[in-house]
C-alpha positions in Angstrom: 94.9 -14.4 49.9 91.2 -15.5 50.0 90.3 -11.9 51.7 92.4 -10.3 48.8 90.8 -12.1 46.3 87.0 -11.2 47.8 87.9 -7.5 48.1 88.9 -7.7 44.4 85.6 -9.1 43.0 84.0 -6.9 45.2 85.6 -3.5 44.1 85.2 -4.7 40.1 81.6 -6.1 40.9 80.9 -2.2 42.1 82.7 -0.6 39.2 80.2 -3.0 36.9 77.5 -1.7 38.4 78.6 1.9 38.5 79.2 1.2 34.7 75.7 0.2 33.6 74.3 3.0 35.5 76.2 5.2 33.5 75.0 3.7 30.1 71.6 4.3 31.3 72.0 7.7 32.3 73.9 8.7 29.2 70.9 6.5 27.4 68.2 8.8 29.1 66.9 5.5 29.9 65.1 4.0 32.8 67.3 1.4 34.6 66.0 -1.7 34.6 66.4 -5.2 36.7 69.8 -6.5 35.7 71.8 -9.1 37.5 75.9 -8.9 37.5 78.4 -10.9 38.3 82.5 -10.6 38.4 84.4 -14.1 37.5 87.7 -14.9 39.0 90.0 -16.3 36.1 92.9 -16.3 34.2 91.5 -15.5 31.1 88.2 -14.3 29.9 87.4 -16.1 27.2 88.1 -19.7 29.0 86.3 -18.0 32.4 83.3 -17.5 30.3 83.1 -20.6 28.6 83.4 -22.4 32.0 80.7 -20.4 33.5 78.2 -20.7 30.4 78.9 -25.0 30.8 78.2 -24.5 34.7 75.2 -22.2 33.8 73.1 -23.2 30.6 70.5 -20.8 29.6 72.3 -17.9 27.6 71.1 -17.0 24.7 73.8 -14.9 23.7 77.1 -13.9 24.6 78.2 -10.1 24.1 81.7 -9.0 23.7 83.6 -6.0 22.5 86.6 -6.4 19.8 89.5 -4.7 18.3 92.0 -5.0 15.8 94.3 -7.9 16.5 98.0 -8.7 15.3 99.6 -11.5 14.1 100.8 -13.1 17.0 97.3 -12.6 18.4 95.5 -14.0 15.4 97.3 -17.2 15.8 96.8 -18.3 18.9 93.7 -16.3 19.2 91.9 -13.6 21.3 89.4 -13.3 23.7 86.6 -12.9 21.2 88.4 -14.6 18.0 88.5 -18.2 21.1 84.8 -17.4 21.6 83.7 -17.3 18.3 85.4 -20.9 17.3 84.3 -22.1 21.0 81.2 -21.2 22.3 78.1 -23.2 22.0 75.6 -20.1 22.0 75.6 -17.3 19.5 78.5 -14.4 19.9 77.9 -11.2 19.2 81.1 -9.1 18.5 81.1 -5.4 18.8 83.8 -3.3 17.4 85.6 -0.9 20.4 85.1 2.4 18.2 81.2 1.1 17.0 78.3 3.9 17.5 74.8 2.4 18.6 72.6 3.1 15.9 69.1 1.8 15.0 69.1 -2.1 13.5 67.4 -2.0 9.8 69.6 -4.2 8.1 71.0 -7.7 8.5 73.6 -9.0 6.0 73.8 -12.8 6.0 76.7 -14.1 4.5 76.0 -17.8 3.7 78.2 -21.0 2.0 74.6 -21.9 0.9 75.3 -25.4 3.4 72.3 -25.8 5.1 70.7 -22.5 3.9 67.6 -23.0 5.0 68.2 -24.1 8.7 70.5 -21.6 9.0 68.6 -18.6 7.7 65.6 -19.4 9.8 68.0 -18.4 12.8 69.0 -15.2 11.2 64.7 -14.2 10.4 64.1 -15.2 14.2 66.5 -12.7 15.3 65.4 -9.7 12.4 61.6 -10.6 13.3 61.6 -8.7 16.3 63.5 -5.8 14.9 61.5 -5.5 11.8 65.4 -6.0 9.8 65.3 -6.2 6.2 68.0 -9.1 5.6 70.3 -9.3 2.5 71.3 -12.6 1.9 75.3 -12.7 0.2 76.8 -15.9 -1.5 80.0 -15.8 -2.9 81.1 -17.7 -5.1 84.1 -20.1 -5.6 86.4 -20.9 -8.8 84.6 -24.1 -9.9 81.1 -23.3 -8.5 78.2 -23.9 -10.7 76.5 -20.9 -11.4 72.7 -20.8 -10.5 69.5 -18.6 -10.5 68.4 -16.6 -8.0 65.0 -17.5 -7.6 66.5 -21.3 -6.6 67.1 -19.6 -3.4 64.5 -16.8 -2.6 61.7 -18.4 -3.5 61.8 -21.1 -1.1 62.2 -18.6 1.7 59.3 -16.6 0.2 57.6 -19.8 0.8 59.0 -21.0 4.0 59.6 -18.1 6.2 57.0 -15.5 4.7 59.6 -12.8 5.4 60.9 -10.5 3.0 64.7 -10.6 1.9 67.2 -9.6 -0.7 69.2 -12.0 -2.5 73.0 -11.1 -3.6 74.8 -13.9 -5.6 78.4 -12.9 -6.1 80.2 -14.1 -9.0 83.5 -15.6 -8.6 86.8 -13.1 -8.2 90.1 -15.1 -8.9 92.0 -11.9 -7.5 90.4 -11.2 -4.2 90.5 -12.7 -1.4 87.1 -14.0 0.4 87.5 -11.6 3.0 88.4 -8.6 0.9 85.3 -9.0 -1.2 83.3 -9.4 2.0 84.7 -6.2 3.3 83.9 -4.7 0.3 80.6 -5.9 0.3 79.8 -4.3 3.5 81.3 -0.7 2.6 78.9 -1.1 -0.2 75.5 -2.3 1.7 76.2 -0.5 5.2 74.2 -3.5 7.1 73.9 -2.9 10.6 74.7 -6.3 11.4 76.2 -8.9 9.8 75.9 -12.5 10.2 78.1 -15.5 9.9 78.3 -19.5 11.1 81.1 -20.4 12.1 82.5 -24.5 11.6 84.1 -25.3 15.1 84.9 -28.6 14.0 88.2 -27.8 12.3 91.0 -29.6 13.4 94.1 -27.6 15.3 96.1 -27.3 12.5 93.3 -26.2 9.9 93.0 -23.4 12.6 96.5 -22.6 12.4 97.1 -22.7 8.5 93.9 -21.4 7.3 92.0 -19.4 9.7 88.1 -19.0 10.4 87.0 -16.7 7.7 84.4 -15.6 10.4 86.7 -14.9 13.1 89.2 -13.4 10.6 86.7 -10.7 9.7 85.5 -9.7 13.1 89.2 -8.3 13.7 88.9 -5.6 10.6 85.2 -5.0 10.3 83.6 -1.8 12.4 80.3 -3.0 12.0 78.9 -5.6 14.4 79.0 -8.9 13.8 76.5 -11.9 15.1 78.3 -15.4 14.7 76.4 -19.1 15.0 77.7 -22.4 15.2 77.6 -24.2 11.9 75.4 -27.4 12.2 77.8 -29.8 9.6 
């Protein structure tokens, strides 16, 4: 069993390998120094986890995604379990998405912990030179407020340029829906949630992550942190 299991890891270490070369050749891009490594496990989302605890360092985990169903959603996916799990950022990239050049980040906040939260999101535009549209949506019995309340403090802060988009409430749409719709509108490249993994079990059952809800319709990729509450 043990030489079974080595011969295994071997031959999908070598297809991984044989994979990345291809990117880079299809890239026209130099290869460059990566290390792999093939995890044994019954599942990839609890494998990972496991591996991250025994090996801090990331800074990110990768993953691709597709459309889930219901049975799926409930007692979740490989990406959807990473999302509500992980203790490092997960990026989430649709199956079908087409690499394209990163201009725009859209940053869709609660507006808990604003601040904190959006000097995570300018930290990882910086280096891309993204323009970053900040969207709040608003709730039934929200207080409406002016928009300079939150960009001036950033223009202040951060002393990075960003957009502002204050959605008034919609008593017919769902939050997803109008999310959706709010990418169709903007086209970001990326968009950007946090994600509360402190809900209890059955809060995950009955009312499901808003943030890992969307990354099973959306074709544009999405960039999830853990919510400091």
């Amino acid at each position: 069993m043990d030489k079974y299991v080595t011969e295994e890891l071997d031959d999908a270490e070598a297809k991984l390998k044989n994979f990345i070369a291809d990117i880079y050749e299809q890239l026209n891009i130099v290869s460059k120094k990566i290390a792999t490594i093939v995890i044994e496990g019954l599942s990839a989302d609890v494998s990972i986890g496991y591996y991250l605890d025994q090996n801090p360092g990331f800074d990110c985990i990768c993953i691709a995604t597709r459309g889930a169903g219901k049975f799926k959603k409930i007692f979740g996916t490989n990406t959807g379990n990473l999302i509500t799990n992980a203790s490092i950022p997960v990026l989430a990239i649709p199956a079908e998405y087409k690499a394209e050049k990163i201009t725009t980040l859209m940053y869709a906040t609660d507006m808990k912990n604003f601040k904190g939260e959006a000097a995570k999101v300018i930290e990882f535009a910086k280096p891309l030179k993204a323009k970053i549209e900040m969207v709040h949506f608003a709730w039934p019995n929200e207080i409406l407020f002016d928009e300079d309340f939150v960009t001036l403090p950033f223009k202040k802060q951060f002393k990075y340029g960003l957009e502002f988009s204050y959605e008034k409430n919609d008593a017919v749409h769902s939050l997803i829906n109008r999310l959706e719709s709010k990418i169709r509108e903007t086209k970001p490249s990326i968009v950007v949630m946090f994600t509360n993994q402190q809900r209890s079990f059955f809060q995950k059952l009955f009312l499901s992550s808003k943030s890992e809800e969307l990354s099973f319709k959306t074709k544009v990729p999405m960039l999830f942190f853990n919510k400091e509450v």
